[in-house]
Structure formats: C-alpha cells, structure tokens
N, C-alpha and C positions, 0 to 999 in steps of 0.2 A: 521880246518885249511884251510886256502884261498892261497895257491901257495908258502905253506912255503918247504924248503930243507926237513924237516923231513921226509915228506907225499908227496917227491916225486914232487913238483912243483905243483900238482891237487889241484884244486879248491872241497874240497871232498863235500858240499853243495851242487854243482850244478850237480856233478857225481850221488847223491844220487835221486837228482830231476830227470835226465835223467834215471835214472834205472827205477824210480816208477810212474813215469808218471805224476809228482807232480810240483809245481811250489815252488821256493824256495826264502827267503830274508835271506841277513847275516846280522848281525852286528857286526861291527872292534869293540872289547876289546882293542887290543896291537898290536903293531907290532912286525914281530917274524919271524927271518930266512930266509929275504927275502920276506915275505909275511904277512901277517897278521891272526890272527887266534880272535874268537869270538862266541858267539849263533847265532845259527841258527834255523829255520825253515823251515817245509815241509809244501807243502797245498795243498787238494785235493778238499778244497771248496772256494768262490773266495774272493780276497783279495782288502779290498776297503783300503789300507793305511795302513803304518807303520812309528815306531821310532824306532831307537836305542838310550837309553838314558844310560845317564854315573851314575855309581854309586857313592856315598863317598868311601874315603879309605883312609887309613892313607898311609904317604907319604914311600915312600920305598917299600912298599907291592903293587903287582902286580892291576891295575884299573881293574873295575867289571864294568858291562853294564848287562843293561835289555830289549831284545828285545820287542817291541808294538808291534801288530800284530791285525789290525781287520779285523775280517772274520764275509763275509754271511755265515748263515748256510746252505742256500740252502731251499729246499720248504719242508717243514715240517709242524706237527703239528701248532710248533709256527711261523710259515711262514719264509718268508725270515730277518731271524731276524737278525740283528749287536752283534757282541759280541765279546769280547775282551782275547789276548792268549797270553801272557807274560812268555819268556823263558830267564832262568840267569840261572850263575854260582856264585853261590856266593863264598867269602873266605874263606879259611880253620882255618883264625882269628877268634873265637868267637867276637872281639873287634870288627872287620870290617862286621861280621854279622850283627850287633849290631846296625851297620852305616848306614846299607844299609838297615835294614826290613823295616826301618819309611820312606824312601826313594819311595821304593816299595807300601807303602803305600798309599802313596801323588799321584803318578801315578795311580792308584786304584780307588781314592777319586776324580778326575777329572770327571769323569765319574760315577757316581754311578747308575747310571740306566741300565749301560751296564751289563748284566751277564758278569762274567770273570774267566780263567781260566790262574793258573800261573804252568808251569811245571820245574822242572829242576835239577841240585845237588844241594841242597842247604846248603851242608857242614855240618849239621844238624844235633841231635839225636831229634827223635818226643818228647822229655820232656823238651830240652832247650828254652833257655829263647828268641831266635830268633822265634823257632817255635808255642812258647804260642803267641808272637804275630799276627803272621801271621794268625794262626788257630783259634784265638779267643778261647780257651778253646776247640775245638770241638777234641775230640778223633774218630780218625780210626781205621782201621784194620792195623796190623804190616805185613811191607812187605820188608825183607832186601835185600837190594840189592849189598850194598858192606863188605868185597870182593867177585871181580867176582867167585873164584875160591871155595869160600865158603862162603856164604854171612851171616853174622851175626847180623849185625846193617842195619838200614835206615835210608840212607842219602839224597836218592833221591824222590821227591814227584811229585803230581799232585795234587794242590789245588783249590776249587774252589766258588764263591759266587755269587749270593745270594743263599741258599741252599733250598728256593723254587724256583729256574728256573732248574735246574739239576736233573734229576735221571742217576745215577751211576747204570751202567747196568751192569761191570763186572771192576775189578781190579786184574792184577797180574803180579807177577818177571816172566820174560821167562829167560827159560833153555839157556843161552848163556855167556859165558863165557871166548869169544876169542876177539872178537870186542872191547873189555873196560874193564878197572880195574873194572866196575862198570857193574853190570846188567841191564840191561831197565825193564821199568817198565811204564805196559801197561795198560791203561783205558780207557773203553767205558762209553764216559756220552749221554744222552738222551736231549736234551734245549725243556724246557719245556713251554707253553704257560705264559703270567702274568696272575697273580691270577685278576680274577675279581673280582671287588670291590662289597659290596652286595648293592642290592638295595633297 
C-alpha cells in the first residue's frame, strides 16, 4: 500500500526501506482508498533500472503488474554481474493466471542472457497448469506458506533461470504469522559465474 486509508496514509515500501536500510521501487497495480497500492521491492544491492509492466486480465477482475527490477550483484565470484528480479501478484483466477504466465514470459524472453529471478504469490498450487509453465517441468521442494496460521498449500514461490547461473543455498517458510494471511518465504541463491565454453 502507497498512502492508502487502510494502512493508515504510510507509504509501507518506503517505511520498510527506511527500517532496513534498503532502497525501494513500487509499482501502481490500482488505485485504492486514496492511494494506490502494488509490488514492491527492497534492494540492498544497486539498481541500474526498472519497469512496472501491466498484465492481461479479463475485464471486471482487479489489473496485475509485474515489477522489472535489474540489480548489480555486487563483486562476486561472478563479478559485477546484471541480473534481473521480477515481483507480481498474480490473480486468484486460474483463467487470469493463464493470461498472465505467457505475459511474464515475453518479459523473460527480452533478455535471455540475463540470469533472472521471479518471486511473489502466485495464486498457484506447484501442479497447475500456470506453474508447469513457468517451471518448465522442474519440481522442487514443498514449502507452504498459506495459511499464515497454519500453512498447507504453496502459493507463494521464488523462481529462478538459467539453472546453471544459481546455486540455491538455503530455502524456507519463517515462523510468522502476524504480518500476512501468507507466510514469507525465504531464499538464499548464490549467481554463479557463465559456464565457459570448452576449448
């Protein structure tokens, strides 16, 4: 939420960045109560550029956006490398899922040399037919996150490609259950150098 009545008039993105020491970008979804509310991003590594792009949606059901976000990763193995961080909400529509994965895609497809990471709810069970695409057939670890108060299913992910530039260092639900109908759901990836070609 960005200055809506619900949340109190706070811009909660930019509260979030001033608590953590972080720099933040939003992106307007809708407007809402005064203010507008949408995804957001924290960043703790530096940010050479973003979108917020609109999703498809069928007409009557609430518009979806997909924050762009490219970050340095800072000096690493794989050096100061560009890579790309995409947070949505998508719909609770399977229909407007539907709409939106090949969407998310084409954003994706711009850039295929960028390592990318997409995180967010994605309205989801890991078997449907939004997440075969996304996932390209690749099975993970189950990690439920909703509901907060007892979590049974997962709906929320962190995706990532090519899955030789990543090592997944750690994945898991934190114990929290006040903050969100939904759990967060926490991952450490490693960006890992390009494979060199043989000679």
């Amino acid at each position: 939420d960005r200055v809506t009545r619900r949340t109190g008039g706070v811009n909660q993105a930019q509260d979030l960045a001033c608590l953590s020491g972080m720099q933040y970008l939003h992106g307007r979804t809708i407007d809402y109560q005064g203010g507008m509310y949408g995804n957001a991003v924290l960043s703790r590594l530096p940010v050479n550029g973003f979108a917020n792009r609109a999703l498809p949606f069928t007409p009557g059901r609430e518009a979806r956006g997909v924050l762009q976000v490219h970050v340095y990763s800072g000096l690493t193995e794989a050096g100061n490398t560009l890579f790309r961080f995409f947070a949505t909400h998508l719909d609770t529509s399977e229909a407007d899922r539907l709409k939106a994965v090949p969407a998310i895609l084409e954003f994706a497809a711009e850039e295929p040399a960028l390592p990318s990471i997409l995180a967010g709810d994605l309205n989801a069970l890991p078997d449907s037919a939004p997440m075969k695409l996304l996932a390209e057939g690749c099975a993970g670890e189950f990690h439920p996150t909703y509901p907060a108060a007892a979590p049974d299913r997962q709906i929320d992910f962190i995706l990532y490609r090519p899955a030789d530039r990543w090592r997944v260092v750690e994945v898991k639900v934190l114990e929290e259950s006040v903050a969100s109908d939904h759990r967060p759901i926490l991952a450490v990836f490693e960006l890992l150098p390009p494979a060199q070609p043989p000679k």
